[in-house]
N, C-alpha and C positions, 0 to 999 in steps of 0.2 A: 510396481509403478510402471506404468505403460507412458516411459519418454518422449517417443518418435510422438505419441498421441497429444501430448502434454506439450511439444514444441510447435506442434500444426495448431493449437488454441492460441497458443502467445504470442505466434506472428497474425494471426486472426487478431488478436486484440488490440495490437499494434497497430496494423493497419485502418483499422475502426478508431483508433485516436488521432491518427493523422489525417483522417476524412473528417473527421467532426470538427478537428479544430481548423482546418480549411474554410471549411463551410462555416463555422462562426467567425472566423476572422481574427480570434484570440485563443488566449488558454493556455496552457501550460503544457509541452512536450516532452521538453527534458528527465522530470522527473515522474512522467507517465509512464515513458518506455526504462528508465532503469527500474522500474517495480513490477513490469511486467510478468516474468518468471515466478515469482512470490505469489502474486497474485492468484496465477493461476495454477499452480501446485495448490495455496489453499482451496481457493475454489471449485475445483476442478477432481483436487484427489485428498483432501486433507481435513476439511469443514462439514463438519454436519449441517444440512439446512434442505429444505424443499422448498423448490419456485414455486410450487404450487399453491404451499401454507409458508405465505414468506412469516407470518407470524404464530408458528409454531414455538410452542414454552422452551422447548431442549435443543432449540438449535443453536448452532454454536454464533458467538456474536464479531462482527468484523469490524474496526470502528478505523476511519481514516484518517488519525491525526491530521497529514499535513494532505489538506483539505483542496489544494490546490491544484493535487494531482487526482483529483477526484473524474477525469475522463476514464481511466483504467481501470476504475470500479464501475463507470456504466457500463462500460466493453463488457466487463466479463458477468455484470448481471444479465446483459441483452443476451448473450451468450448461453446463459444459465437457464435462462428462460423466464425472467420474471417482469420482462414489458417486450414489446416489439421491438427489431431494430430497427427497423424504420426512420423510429422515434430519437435512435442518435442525433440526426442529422438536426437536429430542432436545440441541438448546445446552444445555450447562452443565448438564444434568441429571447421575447418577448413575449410573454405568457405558458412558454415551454416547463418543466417540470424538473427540467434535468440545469439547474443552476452552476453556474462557474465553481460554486464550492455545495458540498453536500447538504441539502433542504429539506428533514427528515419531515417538515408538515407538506411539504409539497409533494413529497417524494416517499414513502412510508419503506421501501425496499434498503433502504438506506439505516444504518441504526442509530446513527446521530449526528449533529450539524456540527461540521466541523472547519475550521479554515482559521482560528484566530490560534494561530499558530506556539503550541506548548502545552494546550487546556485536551485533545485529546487522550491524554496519558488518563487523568484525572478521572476523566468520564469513563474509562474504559474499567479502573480501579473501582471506581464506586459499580460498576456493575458488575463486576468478579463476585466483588461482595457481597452484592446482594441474590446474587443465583448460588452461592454457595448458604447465603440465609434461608432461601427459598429450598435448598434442598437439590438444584437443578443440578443433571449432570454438563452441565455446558460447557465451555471455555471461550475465551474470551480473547482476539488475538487483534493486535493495536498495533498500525501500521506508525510510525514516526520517519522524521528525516532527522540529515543532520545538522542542517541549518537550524532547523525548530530547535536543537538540543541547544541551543545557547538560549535558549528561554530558562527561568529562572525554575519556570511550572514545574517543567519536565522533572526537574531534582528534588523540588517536595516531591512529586509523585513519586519518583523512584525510592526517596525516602521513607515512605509511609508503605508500599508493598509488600518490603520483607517484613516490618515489624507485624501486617497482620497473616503472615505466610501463605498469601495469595497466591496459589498454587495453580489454579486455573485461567492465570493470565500468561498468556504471552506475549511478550513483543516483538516487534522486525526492526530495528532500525534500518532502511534503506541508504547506506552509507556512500552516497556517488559523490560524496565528495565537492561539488558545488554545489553555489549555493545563489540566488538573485543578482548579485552583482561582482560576483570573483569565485576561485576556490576557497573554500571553507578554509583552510591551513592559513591562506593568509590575509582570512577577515576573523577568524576566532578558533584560534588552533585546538582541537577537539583531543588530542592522541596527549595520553595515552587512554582511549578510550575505553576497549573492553578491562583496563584494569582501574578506571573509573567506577564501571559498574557492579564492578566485582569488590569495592571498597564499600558498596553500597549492601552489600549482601547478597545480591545479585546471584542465580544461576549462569553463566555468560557464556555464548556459544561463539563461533567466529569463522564463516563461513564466504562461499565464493557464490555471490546471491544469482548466479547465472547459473549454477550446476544443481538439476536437478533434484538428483541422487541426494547433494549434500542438504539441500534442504528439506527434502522430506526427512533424512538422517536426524535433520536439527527437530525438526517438528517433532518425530516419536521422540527423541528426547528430551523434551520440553513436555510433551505429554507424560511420560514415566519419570517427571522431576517431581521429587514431593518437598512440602513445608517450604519454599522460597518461589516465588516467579522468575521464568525466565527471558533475556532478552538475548535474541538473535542478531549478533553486531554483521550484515549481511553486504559485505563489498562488494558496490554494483556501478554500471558504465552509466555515466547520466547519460539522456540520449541512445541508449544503446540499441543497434541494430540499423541506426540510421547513421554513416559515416560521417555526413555534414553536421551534425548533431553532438554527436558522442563528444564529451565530455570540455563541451559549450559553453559558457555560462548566458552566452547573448542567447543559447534557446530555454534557458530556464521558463521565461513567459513571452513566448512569442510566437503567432498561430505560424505555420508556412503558407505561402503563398502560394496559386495553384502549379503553378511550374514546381517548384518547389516537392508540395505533397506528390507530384506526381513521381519525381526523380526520388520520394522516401518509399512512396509504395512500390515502384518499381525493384528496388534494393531486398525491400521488406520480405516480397515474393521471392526473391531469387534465393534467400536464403536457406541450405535443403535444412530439412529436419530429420 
């Protein structure tokens, strides 16, 4: 895994979500930049898929539960190469493509609409399942938060995975810890989390979702886990990389202002990798 490469992508994606959400005027930052890293390890060094044939049979599928941070999946498709970036700059406006939450008819690079916060898990299971019907070597890897995990959904899904030992799902919990309007601890206390999931049958990993290293670590071992699905309980900085930001809850939804993005990207850049 080539790092130094891997951290000059993330503060690129970074900065490409603090420009777009400028430019729209809203949007959600906080928990763009804590999934940053995740993101683009998948993307970047860990996912099967070609920009070219975004709808190739075996490639691997990405699905963004919490749909809200759905900026840091344009970043890193623009990235990837599968629309212009250009076209960032057109977030959230009026007849744009690239909608506040993921708009899989508007947007087909995307693998499914997501944003009604708990029902990504779901979608992500029933398509385990059915490319393991199909035969396909795929996997299937389901970004969640942990605000979303006080949804009711989340726990049927978790429940119903191991029982059909969905082997080629993964998931990331992106665990920053706040959530819309406080920390998570004290609107719906989550802990003791990974031994939550681990009562569920659960594979459960529990990593530092900013360290590289540890997340591709987690990924081949979630890859070489068999007969159960694994979720990666992945502790990250909401906001992170942006001082004013990091661990905010007033930036959970809230664009920056130009002064503002300027004083994140200036930060963003300075950061070596």
């Amino acid at each position: 895994m080539d790092i130094p490469r891997l951290k000059a992508i993330a503060r690129e994606l970074r900065v490409d979500v603090i420009r777009m959400l400028a430019e729209a005027g809203s949007g959600h930052p906080g928990g763009s930049l804590s999934a940053a890293d995740i993101v683009t390890v998948l993307f970047f060094e860990k996912m099967r898929h070609r920009p070219a044939q975004p709808d190739w049979p075996d490639r691997d599928r990405f699905v963004l539960s919490k749909g809200h941070c759905v900026p840091i999946l344009y970043a890193a498709l623009a990235k990837g190469g599968y629309f212009p970036p250009e076209e960032l700059l057109t977030l959230r406006k009026l007849n744009s493509r690239l909608q506040g939450h993921p708009d899989r008819i508007r947007f087909p690079y995307v693998e499914a609409a997501t944003g009604s916060l708990g029902q990504g898990l779901s979608l992500a299971l029933g398509m385990a399942l059915a490319l393991r019907l199909d035969g396909r070597p795929s996997r299937v890897y389901c970004m969640i938060s942990d605000g979303e995990s006080e949804s009711g959904q989340i726990w049927e899904a978790a429940l119903a995975a191991p029982k059909f030992k969905t082997d080629n799902l993964t998931v990331v919990l992106d665990y920053n810890k706040v959530q819309l309007s406080g920390h998570v601890k004290t609107i719906m206390d989550l802990d003791p989390l990974p031994e939550k999931w681990r009562a569920f049958r659960w594979h459960v990993l529990e990593i530092d979702g900013h360290d590289y290293a540890a997340i591709g670590k987690a990924l081949e071992e979630a890859t070489a886990t068999t007969g159960k699905p694994t979720i990666i309980v992945a502790h990250t900085v909401k906001g992170k990389g942006v001082s004013f930001m990091e661990d905010k809850w007033e930036w959970h939804g809230k664009a920056p202002n130009r002064e503002e993005a300027e004083r994140a990207i200036q930060e963003l850049l300075a950061t070596p990798v």
